[in-house]
C-alpha positions in Angstrom: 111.6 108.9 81.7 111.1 111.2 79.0 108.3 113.9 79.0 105.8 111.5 76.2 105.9 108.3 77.9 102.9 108.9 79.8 102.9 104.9 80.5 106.0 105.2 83.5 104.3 108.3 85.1 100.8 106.5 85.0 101.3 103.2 86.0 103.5 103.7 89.1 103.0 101.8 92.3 101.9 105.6 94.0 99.4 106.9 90.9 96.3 106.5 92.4 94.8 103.4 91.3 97.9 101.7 90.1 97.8 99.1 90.4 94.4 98.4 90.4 93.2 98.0 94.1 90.3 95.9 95.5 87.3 97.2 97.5 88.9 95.0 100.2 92.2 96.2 99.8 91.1 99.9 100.1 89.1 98.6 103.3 91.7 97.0 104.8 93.8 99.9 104.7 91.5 102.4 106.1 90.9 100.1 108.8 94.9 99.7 109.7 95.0 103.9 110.0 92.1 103.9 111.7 93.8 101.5 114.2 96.8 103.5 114.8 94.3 106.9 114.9 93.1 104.6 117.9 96.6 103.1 119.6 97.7 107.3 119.4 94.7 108.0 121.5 94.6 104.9 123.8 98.6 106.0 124.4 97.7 109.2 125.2 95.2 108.0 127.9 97.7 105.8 128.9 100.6 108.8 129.2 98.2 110.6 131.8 97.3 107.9 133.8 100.9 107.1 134.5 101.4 110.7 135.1 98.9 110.4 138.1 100.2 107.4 139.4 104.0 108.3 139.4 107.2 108.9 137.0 107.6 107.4 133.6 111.2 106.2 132.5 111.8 107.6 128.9 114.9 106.6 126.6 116.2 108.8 124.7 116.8 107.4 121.0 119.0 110.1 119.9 115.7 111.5 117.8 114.6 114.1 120.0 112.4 113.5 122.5 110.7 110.2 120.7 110.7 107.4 123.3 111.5 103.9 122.4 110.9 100.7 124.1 113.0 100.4 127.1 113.0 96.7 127.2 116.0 96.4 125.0 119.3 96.2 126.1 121.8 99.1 125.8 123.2 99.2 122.1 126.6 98.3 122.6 125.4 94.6 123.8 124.3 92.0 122.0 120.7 92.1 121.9 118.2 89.3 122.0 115.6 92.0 122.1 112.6 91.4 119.7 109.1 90.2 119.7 108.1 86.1 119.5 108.1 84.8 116.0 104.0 84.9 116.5 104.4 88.7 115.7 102.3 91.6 117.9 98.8 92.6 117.5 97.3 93.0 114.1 97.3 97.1 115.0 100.1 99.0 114.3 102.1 100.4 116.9 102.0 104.2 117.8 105.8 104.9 117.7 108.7 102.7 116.0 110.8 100.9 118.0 112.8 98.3 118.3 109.7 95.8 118.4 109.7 96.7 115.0 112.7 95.2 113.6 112.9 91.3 112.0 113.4 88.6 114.2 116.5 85.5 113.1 112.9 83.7 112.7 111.9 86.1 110.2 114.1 85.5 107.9 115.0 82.5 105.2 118.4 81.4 105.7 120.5 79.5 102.9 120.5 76.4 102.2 118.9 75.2 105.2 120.6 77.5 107.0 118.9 79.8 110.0 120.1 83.1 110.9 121.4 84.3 114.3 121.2 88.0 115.9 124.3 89.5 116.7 123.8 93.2 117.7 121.2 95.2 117.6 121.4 99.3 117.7 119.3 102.2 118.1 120.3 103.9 115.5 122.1 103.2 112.3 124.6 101.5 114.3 128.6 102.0 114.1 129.3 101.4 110.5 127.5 101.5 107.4 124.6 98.8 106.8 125.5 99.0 103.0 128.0 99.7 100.8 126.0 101.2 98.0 124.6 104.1 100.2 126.0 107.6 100.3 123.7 109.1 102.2 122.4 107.8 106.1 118.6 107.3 106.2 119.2 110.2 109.2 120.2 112.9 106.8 117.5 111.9 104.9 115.1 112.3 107.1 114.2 109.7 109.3 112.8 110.8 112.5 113.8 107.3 114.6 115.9 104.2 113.1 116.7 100.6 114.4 118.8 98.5 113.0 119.7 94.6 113.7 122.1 92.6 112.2 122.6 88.8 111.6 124.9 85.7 111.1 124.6 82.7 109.3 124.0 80.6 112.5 127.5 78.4 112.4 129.1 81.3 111.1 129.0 84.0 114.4 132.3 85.2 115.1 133.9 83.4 111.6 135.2 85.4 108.9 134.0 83.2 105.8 132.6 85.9 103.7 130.6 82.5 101.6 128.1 82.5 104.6 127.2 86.1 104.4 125.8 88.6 107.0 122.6 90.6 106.8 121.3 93.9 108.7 118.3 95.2 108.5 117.3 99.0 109.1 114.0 99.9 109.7 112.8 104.0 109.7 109.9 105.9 110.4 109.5 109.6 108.4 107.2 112.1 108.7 104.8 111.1 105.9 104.1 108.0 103.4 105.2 110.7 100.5 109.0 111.4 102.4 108.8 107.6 102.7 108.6 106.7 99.2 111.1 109.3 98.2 113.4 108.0 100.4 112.6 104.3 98.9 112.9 105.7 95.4 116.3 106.9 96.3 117.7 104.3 98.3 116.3 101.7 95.9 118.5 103.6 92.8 121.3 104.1 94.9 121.2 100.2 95.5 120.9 99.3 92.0 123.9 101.8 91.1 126.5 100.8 93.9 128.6 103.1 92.5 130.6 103.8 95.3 132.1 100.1 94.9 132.2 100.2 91.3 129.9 97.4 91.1 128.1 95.3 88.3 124.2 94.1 88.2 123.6 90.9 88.4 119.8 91.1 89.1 116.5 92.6 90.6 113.1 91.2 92.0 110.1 93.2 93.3 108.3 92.9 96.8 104.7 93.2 96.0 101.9 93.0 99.0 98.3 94.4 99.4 100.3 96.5 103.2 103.6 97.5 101.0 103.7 101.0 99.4 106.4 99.7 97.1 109.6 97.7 97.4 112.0 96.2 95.5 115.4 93.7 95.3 118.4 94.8 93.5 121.9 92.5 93.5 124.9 93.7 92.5 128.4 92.2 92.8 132.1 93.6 93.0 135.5 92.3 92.6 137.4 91.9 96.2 140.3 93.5 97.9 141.6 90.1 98.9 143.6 87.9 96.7 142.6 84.9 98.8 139.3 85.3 98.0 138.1 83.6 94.8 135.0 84.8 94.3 133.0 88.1 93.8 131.7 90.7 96.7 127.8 90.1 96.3 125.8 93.3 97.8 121.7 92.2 98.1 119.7 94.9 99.1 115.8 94.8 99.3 114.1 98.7 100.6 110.6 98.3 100.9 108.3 101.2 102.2 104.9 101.3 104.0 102.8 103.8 104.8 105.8 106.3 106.8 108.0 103.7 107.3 111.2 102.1 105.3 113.0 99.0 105.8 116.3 98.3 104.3 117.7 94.8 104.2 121.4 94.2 103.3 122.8 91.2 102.3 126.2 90.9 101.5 128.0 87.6 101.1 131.1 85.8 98.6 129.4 84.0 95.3 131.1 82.4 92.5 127.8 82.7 90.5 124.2 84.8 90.6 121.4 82.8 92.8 118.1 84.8 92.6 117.6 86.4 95.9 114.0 84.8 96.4 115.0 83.8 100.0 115.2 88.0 100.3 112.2 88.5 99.1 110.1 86.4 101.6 112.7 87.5 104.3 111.8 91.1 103.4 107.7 90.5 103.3 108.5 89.2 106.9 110.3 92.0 108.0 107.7 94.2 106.3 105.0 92.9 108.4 107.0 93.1 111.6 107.5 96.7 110.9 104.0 97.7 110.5 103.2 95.4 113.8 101.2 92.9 111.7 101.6 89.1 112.4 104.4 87.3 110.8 104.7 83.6 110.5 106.4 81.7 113.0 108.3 79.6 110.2 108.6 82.0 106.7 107.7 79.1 104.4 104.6 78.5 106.0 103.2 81.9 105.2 100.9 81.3 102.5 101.2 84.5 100.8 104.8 84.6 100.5 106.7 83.1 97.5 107.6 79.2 97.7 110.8 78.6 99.2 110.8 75.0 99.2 110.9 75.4 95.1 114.7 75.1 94.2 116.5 78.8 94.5 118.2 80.1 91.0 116.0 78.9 88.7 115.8 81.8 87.1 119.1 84.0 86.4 119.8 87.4 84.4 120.8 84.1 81.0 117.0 83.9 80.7 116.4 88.0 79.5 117.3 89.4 76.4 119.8 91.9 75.9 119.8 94.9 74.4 122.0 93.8 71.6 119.5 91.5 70.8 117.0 93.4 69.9 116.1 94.1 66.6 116.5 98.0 65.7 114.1 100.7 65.0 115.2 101.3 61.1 112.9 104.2 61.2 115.5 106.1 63.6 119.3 105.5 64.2 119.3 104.2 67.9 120.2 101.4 69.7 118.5 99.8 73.1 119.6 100.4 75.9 118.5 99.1 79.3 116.7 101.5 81.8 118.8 102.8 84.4 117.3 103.2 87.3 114.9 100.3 86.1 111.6 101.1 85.7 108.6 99.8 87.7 105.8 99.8 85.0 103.6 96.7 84.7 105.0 94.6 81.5 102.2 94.9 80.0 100.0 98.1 79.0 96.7 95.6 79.8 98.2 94.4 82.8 95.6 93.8 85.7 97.6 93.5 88.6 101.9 92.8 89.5 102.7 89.7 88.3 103.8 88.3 91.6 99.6 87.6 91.9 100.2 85.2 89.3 102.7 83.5 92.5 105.4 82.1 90.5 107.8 80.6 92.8 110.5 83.1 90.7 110.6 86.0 88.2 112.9 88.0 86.3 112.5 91.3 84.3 114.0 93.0 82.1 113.1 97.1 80.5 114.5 99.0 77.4 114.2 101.7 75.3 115.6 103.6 72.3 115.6 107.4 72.1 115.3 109.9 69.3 116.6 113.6 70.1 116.1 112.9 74.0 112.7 111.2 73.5 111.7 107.4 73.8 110.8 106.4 70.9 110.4 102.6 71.6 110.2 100.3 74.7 110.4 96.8 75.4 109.6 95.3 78.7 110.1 91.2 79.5 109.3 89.3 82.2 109.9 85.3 82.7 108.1 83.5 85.5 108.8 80.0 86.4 106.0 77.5 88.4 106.3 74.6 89.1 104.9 72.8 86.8 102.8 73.5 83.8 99.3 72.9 85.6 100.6 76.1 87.7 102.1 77.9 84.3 98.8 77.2 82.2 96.5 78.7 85.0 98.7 81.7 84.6 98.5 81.8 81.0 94.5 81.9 81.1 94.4 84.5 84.0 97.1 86.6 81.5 94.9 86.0 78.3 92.0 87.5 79.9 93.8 90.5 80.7 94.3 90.6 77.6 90.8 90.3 76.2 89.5 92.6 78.2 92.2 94.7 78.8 91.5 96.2 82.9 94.2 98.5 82.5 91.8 100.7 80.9 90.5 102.0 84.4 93.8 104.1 84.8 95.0 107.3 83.0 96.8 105.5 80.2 93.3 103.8 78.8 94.7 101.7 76.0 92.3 100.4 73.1 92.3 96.9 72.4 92.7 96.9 68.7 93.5 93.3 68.0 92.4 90.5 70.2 95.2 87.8 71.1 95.7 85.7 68.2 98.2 82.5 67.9 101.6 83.2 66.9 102.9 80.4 68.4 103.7 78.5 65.0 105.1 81.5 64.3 107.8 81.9 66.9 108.8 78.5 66.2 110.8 77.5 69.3 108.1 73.9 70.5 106.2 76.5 72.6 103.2 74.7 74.1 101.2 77.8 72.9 101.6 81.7 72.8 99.1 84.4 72.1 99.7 88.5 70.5 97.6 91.2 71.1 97.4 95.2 69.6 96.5 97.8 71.9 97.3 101.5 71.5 97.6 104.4 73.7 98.0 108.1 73.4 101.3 110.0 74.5 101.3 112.9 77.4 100.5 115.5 75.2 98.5 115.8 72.3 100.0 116.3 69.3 102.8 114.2 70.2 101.6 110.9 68.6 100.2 107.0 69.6 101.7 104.0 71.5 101.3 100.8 69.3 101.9 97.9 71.9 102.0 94.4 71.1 101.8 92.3 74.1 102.5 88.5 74.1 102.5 85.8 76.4 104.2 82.4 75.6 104.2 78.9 77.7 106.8 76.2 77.7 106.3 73.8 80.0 105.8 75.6 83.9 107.4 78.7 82.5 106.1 82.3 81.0 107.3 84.6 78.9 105.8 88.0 78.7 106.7 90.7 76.3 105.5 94.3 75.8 107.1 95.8 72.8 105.8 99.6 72.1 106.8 102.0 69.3 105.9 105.9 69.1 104.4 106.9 65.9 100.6 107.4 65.1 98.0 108.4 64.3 98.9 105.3 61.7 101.2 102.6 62.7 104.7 102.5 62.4 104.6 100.8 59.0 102.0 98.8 56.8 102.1 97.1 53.3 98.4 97.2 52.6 98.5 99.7 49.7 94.9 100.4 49.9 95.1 101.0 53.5 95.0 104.9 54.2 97.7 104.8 56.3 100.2 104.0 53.8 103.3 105.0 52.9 105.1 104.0 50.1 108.6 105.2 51.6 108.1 103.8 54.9 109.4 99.7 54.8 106.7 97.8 56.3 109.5 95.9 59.0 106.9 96.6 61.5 105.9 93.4 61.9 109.1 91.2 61.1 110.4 93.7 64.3 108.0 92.7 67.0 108.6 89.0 65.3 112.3 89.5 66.2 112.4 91.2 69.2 109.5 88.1 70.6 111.7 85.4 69.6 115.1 86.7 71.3 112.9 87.2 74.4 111.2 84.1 74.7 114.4 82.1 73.2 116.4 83.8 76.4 113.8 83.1 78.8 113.4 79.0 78.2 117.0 78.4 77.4 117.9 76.0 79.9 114.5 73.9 79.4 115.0 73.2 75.8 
């Protein structure tokens, strides 16, 4: 982003502290390196034992001298190679291999579906994994890479492109910082899919307490074959943790966009089968992972505003336009924690901004969640509203001044909202001199769904506008359309994201 919005650069998911981590998060992760600090030295000891007692059989894994698990079978067989769907031990392995890699168990098939392996590879395998990538994750880097791929289960050796394939990659690099880097790339390239001139049709994140980062991104192009009526659908979720990457591609005809939540459990799966932790035998019992028995595509890109919606900044001549990459800052400045700890069983987002002379001038950043039901939806509210009271957020860089507590503007927005709640809070820019952030956040309920929206304009040290004459921040020239704005741009945002409940 541009060089004032200190909000991107200080509340990404790598700036220390963001987001906020519990004492028994950052104990939980000091214990996981500590464990593979020991598995490195309990290999070793088991390396010169061996030694003593006769020859060790090493495969090569076309990495240099890196051994893998020679259980497998050779790459150009099918495979059934893989760990029971009880996972390994809790402590990471030393080396990745192909132990590593998901299991059909692992992942949520559709509509009732399960998945079957076909082939699995060390390696990157014989053709590309997905469309949207230009480079291989071995010119980037990647010191060792497995991949396995899968079939709907009635659909091995079929060619209807409805029932879809997936393959998953998984990479180890030489540090968590090359890891993320290669995420951050892999994750744009994904949302771009240039190379198949494709459009977006969505994105979801993959939040855990053992994930770096991660994130979904589905895009969809139109096919080479007249026969097929329907759209090329390319779903790909890269997820990093600690030195390691996984990539999961799913590609598969669709008429319309379904919200790729059956992804994002399949990914926190394969995520933990990476790292060697235990994975759940059947991926809607996990607890922690979303709710799959809710009903998939709920949710859709029809529930967040667009930028044409959005009412304009008169104080500049720009329009909004939609980040590209998008962005992964919290929605809100006074935002505890990723909204996936609120566990809706869906969510969509949506970022913006509008630029004057190369700088962001304004931002807007939505989010709908869906529960289900409003029990769910009004325990989220409350947890929200006391973000917004007392404003955690502050603990990081940004350290944003409540200025108004949340007031009721649900009579206000006018759309039968079961209630909805505004707060102020302010924040400085990178570098002094270069003015405040004025955020208004808000958080609506209608029925078992949220909407959340953080508007933000640069100006300061006074606001963009007031009409108070005697207040000494005003400007007879300036237009107080301050507030009718943030009135606008909250009612196309929470208009779009109940639209199909009203």
């Amino acid at each position: 982003m541009s060089d004032p919005i200190s909000r991107l650069d200080q509340f990404r998911a790598d700036t220390p502290g963001a987001p906020m981590k519990s004492a028994a998060e950052v104990r939980h992760r000091g214990d996981q390196i500590r464990r593979r600090r020991r598995a490195v030295v309990a290999a070793g000891a088991v390396a010169v034992a061996a030694a003593v007692a006769g020859p060790i059989l090493f495969l090569s894994s076309g990495f240099g001298d890196r051994a893998i698990d020679p259980a497998p079978a050779p790459s150009e067989t099918p495979s059934t190679a893989g760990p029971s769907p009880s996972g390994s031990a809790s402590a990471g392995p030393v080396e990745l291999t192909r132990a590593n890699l998901p299991v059909a168990e692992d992942l949520v098939g559709p509509d009732d579906a399960s998945w079957s392996e076909t082939r699995t590879y060390d390696g990157e395998g014989d053709d590309a994994a997905n469309p949207c990538f230009t480079e291989t994750l071995d010119e980037a880097g990647a010191e060792a890479t497995f991949r396995r791929d899968f079939a709907v289960g009635d659909s091995v050796g079929s060619d209807d492109k409805t029932l879809g394939t997936m393959s998953a990659l998984v990479s180890e690099f030489g540090s968590p910082d090359s890891a993320k880097q290669v995420r951050d790339d892999l994750s744009a390239a994904a949302a771009d899919c240039s190379t198949v001139d494709a459009s977006t049709s969505g994105s979801l994140p993959v939040e855990r307490d053992f994930i770096s980062g991660g994130d979904i991104h589905v895009v969809s192009y139109l096919s080479d074959d007249p026969d097929l009526n329907a759209r090329l659908e390319v779903a790909t979720a890269v997820v990093s943790a600690e030195d390691r990457v996984l990539v999961l591609t799913r590609q598969r005809a669709v008429q319309d966009y379904v919200s790729p939540t059956d992804l994002q459990s399949s990914a926190v799966n394969a995520a933990r089968r990476m790292i060697g932790a235990e994975v759940a035998a059947d991926p809607s019992t996990d607890p922690s992972a979303p709710d799959t028995s809710a009903p998939t595509g709920v949710l859709s890109t029809a529930n967040l505003v667009g930028a044409g919606d959005l009412a304009p900044l008169d104080r500049f001549e720009a329009d909004w336009e939609a980040y590209t990459p998008p962005t992964d800052v919290p929605t809100l400045a006074c935002q505890k924690d990723w909204l996936s700890s609120l566990a809706p069983r869906e969510q969509v987002l949506a970022d913006f901004h509008t630029t004057s002379e190369g700088v962001d001038v304004g931002q807007v950043h939505v989010a709908v969640l869906d529960f289900a039901d409003a029990n769910d939806a009004g325990a989220a509210y409350n947890e929200v509203m006391e973000w917004q009271e007392v404003c955690p957020a502050d603990k990081l860089d940004v350290q944003p001044d409540v200025t108004d507590l949340p007031i009721d503007v649900g009579t206000d927005i006018k759309l039968g909202l079961d209630r909805a709640a505004r707060s102020q809070t302010t924040y400085g820019a990178r570098s002094e001199g270069d003015g405040m952030w004025f955020e208004t956040e808000l958080v609506a309920q209608y029925d078992g769904r949220l909407v959340l929206v953080g508007y933000s304009e640069l100006a300061g040290p006074c606001p963009p506008s007031t009409g108070d004459k005697d207040d000494p921040c005003y400007q007879p020239d300036q237009p107080d359309t301050w507030p009718g704005r943030i009135l606008a741009i909250e009612k196309a945002a929470v208009k779009a994201g109940i639209r199909d409940l009203r």
